[in-house]
C-alpha positions in Angstrom: 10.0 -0.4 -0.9 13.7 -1.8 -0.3 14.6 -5.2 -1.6 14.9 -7.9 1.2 16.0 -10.7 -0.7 17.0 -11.7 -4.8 17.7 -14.7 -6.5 20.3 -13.2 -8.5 22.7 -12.8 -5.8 23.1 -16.2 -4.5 24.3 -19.3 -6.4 22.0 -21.2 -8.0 21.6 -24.3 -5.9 20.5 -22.0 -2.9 18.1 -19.9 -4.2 14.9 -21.5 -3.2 15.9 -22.5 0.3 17.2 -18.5 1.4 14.2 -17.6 -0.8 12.1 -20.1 1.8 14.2 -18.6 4.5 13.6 -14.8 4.0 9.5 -15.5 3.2 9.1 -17.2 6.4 10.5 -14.3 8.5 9.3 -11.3 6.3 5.8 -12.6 6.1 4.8 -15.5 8.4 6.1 -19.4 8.5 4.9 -21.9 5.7 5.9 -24.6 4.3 7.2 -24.4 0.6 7.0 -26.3 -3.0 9.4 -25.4 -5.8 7.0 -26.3 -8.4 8.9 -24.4 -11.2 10.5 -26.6 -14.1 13.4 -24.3 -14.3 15.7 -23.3 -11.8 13.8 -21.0 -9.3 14.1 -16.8 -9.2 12.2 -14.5 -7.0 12.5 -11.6 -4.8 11.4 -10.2 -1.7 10.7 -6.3 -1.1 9.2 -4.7 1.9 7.9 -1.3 3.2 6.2 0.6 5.9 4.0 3.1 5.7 2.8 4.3 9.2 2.4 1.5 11.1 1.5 -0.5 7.6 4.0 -3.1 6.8 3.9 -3.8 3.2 5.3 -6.7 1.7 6.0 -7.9 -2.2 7.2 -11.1 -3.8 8.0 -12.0 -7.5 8.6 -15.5 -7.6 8.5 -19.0 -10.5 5.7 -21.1 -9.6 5.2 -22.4 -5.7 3.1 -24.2 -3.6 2.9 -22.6 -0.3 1.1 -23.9 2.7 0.5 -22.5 6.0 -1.1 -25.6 8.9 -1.8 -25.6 12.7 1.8 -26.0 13.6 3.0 -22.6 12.0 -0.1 -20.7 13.7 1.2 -21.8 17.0 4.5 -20.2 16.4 3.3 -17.1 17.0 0.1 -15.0 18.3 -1.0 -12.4 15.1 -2.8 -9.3 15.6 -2.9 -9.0 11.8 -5.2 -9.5 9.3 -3.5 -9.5 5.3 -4.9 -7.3 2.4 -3.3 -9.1 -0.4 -3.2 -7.7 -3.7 -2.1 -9.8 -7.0 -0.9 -7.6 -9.6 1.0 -10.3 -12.1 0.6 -13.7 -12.9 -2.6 -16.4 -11.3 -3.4 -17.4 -8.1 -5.6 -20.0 -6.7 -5.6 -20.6 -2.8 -7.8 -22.1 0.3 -8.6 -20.8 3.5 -11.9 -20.8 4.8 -12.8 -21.8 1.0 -11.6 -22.0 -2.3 -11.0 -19.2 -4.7 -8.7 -17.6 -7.5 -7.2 -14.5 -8.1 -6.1 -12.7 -11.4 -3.7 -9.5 -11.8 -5.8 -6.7 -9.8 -7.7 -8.9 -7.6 -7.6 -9.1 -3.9 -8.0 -11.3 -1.2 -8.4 -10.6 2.9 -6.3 -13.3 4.6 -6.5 -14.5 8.1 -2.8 -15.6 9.3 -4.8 -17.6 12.1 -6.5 -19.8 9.7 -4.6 -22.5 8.0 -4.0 -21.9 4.2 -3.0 -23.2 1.0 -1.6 -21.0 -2.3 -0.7 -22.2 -6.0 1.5 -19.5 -7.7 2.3 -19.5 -11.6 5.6 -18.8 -12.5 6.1 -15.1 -12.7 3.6 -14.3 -9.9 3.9 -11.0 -7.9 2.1 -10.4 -5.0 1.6 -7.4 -2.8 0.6 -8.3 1.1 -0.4 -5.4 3.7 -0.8 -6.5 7.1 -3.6 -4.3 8.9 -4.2 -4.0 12.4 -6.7 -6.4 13.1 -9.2 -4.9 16.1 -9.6 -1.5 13.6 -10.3 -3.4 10.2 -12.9 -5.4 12.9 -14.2 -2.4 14.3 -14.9 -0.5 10.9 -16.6 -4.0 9.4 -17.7 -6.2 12.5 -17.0 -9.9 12.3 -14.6 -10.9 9.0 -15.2 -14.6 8.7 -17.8 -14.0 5.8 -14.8 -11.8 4.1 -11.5 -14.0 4.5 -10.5 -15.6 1.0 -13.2 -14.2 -1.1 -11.9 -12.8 -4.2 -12.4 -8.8 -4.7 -12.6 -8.8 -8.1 -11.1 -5.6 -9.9 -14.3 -4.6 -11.9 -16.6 -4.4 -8.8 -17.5 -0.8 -7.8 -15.7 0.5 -4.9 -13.3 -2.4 -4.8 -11.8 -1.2 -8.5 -11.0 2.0 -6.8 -9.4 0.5 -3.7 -7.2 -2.0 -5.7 -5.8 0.9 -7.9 -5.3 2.6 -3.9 -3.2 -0.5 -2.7 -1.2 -0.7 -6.0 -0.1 2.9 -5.5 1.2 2.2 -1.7 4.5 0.5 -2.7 5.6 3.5 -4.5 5.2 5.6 -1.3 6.4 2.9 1.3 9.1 4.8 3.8 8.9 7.9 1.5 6.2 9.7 3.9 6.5 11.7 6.8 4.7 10.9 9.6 1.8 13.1 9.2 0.9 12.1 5.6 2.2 8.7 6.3 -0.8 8.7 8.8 -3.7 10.0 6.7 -2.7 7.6 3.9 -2.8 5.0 6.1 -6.4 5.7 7.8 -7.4 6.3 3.9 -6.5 2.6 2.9 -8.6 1.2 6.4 -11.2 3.3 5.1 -12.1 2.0 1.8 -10.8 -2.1 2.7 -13.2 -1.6 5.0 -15.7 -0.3 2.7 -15.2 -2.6 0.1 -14.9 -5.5 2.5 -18.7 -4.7 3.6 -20.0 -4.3 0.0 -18.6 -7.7 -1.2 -20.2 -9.3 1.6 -23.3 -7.6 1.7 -22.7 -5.8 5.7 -24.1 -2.4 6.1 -20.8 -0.3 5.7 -19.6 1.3 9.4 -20.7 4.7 9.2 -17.0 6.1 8.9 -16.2 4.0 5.6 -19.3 6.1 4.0 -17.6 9.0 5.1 -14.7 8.0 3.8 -15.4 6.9 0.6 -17.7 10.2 0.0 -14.1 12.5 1.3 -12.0 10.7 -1.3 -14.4 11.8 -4.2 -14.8 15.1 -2.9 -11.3 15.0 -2.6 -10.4 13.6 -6.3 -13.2 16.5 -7.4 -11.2 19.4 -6.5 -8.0 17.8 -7.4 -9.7 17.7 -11.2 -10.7 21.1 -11.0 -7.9 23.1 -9.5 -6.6 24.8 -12.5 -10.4 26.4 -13.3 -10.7 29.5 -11.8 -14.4 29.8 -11.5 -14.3 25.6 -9.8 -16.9 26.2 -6.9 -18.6 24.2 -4.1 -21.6 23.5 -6.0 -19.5 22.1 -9.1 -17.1 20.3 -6.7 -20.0 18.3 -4.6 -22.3 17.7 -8.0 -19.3 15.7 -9.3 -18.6 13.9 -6.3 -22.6 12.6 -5.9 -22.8 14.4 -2.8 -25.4 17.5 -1.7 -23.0 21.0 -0.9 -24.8 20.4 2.5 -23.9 17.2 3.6 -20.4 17.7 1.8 -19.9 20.9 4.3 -21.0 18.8 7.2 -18.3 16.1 6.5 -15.6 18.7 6.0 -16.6 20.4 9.0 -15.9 17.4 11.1 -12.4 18.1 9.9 -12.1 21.7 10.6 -12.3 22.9 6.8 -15.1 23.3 4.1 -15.3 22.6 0.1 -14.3 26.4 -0.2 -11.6 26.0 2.6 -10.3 23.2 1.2 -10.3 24.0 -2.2 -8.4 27.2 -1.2 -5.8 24.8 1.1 -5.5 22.5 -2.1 -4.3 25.9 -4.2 -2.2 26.9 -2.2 0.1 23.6 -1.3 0.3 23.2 -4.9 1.4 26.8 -5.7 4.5 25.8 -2.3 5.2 22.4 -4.1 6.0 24.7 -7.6 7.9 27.4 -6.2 9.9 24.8 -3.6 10.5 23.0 -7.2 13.8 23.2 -9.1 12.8 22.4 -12.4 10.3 25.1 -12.3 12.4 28.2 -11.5 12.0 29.2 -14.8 8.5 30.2 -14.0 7.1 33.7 -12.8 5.3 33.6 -9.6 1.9 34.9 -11.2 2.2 32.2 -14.0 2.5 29.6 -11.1 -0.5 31.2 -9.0 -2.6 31.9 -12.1 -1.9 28.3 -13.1 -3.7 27.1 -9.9 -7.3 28.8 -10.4 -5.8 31.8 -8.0 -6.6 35.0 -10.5 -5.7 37.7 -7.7 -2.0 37.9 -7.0 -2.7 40.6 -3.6 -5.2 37.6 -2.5 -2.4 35.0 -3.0 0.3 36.7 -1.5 -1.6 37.4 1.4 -3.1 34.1 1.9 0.5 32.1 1.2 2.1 34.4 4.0 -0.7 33.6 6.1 -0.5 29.4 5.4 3.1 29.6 5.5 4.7 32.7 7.2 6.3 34.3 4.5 5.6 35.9 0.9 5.8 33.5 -2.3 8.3 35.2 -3.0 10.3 34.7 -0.1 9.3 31.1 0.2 10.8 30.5 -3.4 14.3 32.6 -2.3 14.6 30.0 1.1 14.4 26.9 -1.2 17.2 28.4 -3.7 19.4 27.9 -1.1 
């Protein structure tokens, strides 16, 4: 995330109003209270990732309000995934409801809103397409301004997911910038239909069932003997219908537990603080326990030997 805008570098007495200034044009136009008792600080950061624009504020305590006059300004094809991660929030939209650090909240810039910050307040905002978020859940009146509270099922999981985003913001290339974005739909999506009690779109299942089979492998990488039975056990899923979904995508649990090894065993010997290790120790590391196998399978993923790999990155 790169910092749009800081307190710190302006005087004083113009601190609120650029602060005002910069909010209106990173995020949408609103009206503003300054509702701290000492003089006001915040900050402004934003991102992208894809075609995600992430944005996040720190700021002392405001009012902010958002009426029928600032939704004319402009048509949105947005809706917000809003994240608090510090501080308390209360706000009104289609009804009343309050945050704390962890929760989140789908926002509708189309709907008129109101917001109370407490001083020291950060807030992370998303803005996702609106006609794909639609056609994952259906109809979102039912979702806007109902708190997602951290220590519901799925939606712990995807509130940990959105945290992690600002750390990759304009970091990705475009390919992984693209699968972590489809990711995120995935599971708002699914958590949007769980809190309100929808049938989840068919893809979010999927979704939600790839990320643990996913997260199963990553635990198990380093054990040699990790398998597709063990791997689809711990993600709640039957081998069959784990097979099927991966098959959709071109791969398979052993495939993909094989693909797994092998990019970490690139990311060590690309490494520089790992030189110092041999390339079996590195390959042994990974669950591989054949180095002819792993040679021949790295050439084949990436066109040359480990070995030579490891030499093209020295330089």
């Amino acid at each position: 995330m790169n910092r749009l805008f800081s307190t710190s570098d302006v005087h004083v007495r113009d601190r609120f109003d650029y602060w005002h200034s910069v909010a209106s044009k990173a995020i949408l136009p609103h009206d503003l209270r300054n509702e701290a008792k000492a003089d006001f600080n915040g900050s402004i950061e934003g991102g992208t990732i894809a075609d995600l624009t992430l944005v996040a504020h720190e700021n002392s305590a405001i009012g902010v309000s958002r009426r029928k006059h600032h939704i004319a300004l402009h048509e949105n094809s947005t809706f917000f995934m809003c994240r608090l991660s510090r501080g308390n929030l209360t706000l009104e939209q289609t009804r009343e409801t309050a945050l704390q650090p962890g929760d989140m909240v789908l926002l509708d810039p189309r709907l008129p809103l109101s917001m109370q910050f407490s001083s020291g307040s950060r807030f992370l905002i998303v803005m996702v397409p609106r006609k794909e978020l639609e056609a994952r859940v259906g109809n979102l009146n039912e979702a806007t301004s109902r708190t997602l509270s951290l220590q519901r099922g799925v939606i712990g999981l995807t509130s940990a997911f959105l945290e992690s985003l600002p750390s990759q913001a304009d970091r990705l290339d475009l390919a992984a910038g693209q699968v972590i974005r489809n990711q995120f739909l995935e599971l708002a999506a699914l958590c949007l239909s769980q809190d309100t009690g929808s049938k989840p779109a068919a893809s979010s299942a999927k979704a939600l069932a790839l990320f643990r089979i996913r997260a199963a492998i990553e635990r198990g990488l380093t054990d040699p003997s990790l398998n597709g039975e063990r791997v689809a056990t711990s993600a709640g899923v039957s081998v069959r219908y784990a097979n099927k979904l991966l098959a959709e995508r071109n791969s398979s649990l052993g495939r993909l537990i094989h693909t797994l090894r092998l990019e970490r065993c690139r990311k060590a010997l690309g490494d520089p603080l790992q030189r110092h290790r041999t390339l079996s120790e590195i390959a042994y590391a990974w669950g591989f326990s054949d180095m002819t196998h792993f040679g021949r399978s790295f050439r084949k993923a990436y066109g040359m030997l480990p070995s030579e790999y490891r030499r093209v990155q020295e330089f």
